[in-house]
N, C-alpha and C positions, 0 to 999 in steps of 0.2 A: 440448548446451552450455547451459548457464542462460544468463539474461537478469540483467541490473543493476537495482539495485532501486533506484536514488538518483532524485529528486524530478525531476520535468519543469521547474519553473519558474514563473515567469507568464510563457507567450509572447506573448501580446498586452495583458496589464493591466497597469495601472499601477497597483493596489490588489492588496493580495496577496488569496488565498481566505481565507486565518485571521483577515483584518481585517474580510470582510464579511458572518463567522456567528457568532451571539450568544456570548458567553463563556461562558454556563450553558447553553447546548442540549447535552441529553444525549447528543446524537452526537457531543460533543466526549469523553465518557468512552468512551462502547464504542468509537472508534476507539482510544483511547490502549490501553484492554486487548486489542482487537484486535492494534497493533502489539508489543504487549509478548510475545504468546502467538506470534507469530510469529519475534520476534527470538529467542527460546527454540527454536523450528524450523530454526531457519538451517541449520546445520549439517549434518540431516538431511537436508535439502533437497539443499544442495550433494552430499552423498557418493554422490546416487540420478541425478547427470547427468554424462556427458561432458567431457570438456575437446576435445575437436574436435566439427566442425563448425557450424552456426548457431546464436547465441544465441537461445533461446525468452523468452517471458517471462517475469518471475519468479514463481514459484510464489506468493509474498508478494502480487505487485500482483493474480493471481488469486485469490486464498483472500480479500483488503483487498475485494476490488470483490463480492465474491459477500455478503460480511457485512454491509459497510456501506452500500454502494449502496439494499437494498432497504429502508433507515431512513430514506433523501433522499427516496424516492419516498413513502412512504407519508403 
């Protein structure tokens, strides 16, 4: 069964994340083409899992963390 891809939140801030990373840091574009290439995935994604049993994660927030994560760290 897939997982849901919708936003976690701020659970403990009171400042969102998009308020306090620069407006021209370039990981503001590769995430956006990141999501873009994904949202074009969707579908394929969906038709390769279950409708029973436990939701996994979404293939989305895996593919999001594996691309852009390693640009936060470097």
């Amino acid at each position: 069964m897939r997982g849901n891809i919708g936003k976690s939140g701020n659970l403990f801030s009171y400042i969102g994340l998009d308020d306090s990373i620069p407006k021209k840091l370039p990981l503001r574009l590769i995430r956006a083409i990141v999501n873009d290439v994904l949202i074009d995935f969707s579908m394929d994604f969906s038709s390769v899992y279950s409708d029973m049993g436990q939701p996994s994660i979404a293939p989305e927030k895996l593919l999001r963390a594996r691309h852009v994560t390693p640009h936060i760290a470097a």
